[in-house]
N, C-alpha and C positions, 0 to 999 in steps of 0.2 A: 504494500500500500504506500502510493508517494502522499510524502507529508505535505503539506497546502503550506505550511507555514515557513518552512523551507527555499521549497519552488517562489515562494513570492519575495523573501531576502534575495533570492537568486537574481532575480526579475528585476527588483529595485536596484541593486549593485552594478548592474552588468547595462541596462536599456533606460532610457526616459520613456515618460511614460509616452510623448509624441510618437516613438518608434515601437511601441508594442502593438501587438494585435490584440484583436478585441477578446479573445481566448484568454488571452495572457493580463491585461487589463481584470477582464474579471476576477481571475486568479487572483491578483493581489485587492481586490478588493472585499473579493469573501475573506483573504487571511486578515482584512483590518478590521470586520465585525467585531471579534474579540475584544481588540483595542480600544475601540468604541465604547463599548456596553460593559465593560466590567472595571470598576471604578480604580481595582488596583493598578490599572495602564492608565489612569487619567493624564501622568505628566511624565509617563514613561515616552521616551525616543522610541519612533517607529521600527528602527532595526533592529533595538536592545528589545522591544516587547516579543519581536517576529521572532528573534532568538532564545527567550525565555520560553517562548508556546512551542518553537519546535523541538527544543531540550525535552519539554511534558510530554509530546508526541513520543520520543524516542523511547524514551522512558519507559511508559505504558506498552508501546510496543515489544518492548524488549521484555515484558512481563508476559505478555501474550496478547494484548491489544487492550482499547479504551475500556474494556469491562474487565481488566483482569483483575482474577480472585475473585470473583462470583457476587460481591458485593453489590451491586447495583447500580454502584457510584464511580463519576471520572474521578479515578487513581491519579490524585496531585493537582488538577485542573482549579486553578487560581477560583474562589468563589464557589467550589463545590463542597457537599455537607461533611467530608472528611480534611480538610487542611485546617 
């Protein structure tokens, strides 16, 4: 599974956004949801939040994905009932 959060630091470092496609454009605009809506990114730097939520992706992944351990809950995800 590619990490959204990832792919979009990628996108920002590498293209303006004048030269993305609109593919790629959405890309990073689904990974700034996050950043948007969860109050602990309010004055967080765009690249330092992209790179905090891709670390959580990897994370989880590497446990066996966003539900792992059976609990019901995102494993670490900033704002969820377990941090």
């Amino acid at each position: 599974m590619a990490n959204l959060f990832s792919e979009a630091l990628d996108l920002i470092d590498s293209k303006s956004q004048f030269d993305m496609t609109e593919e790629e454009k959405a890309t990073v605009g689904a990974a700034m949801i996050p950043l948007m809506v969860l109050p602990r990114y309010k004055d967080t730097p765009i690249g330092e939040g992209l790179k905090e939520l891709s670390k959580i992706i990897e994370e989880n992944e590497a446990l066996g994905g966003l539900w792992a351990g059976g609990s019901g809950k995102l494993n670490g995800l900033p704002g969820s009932a377990d941090e």
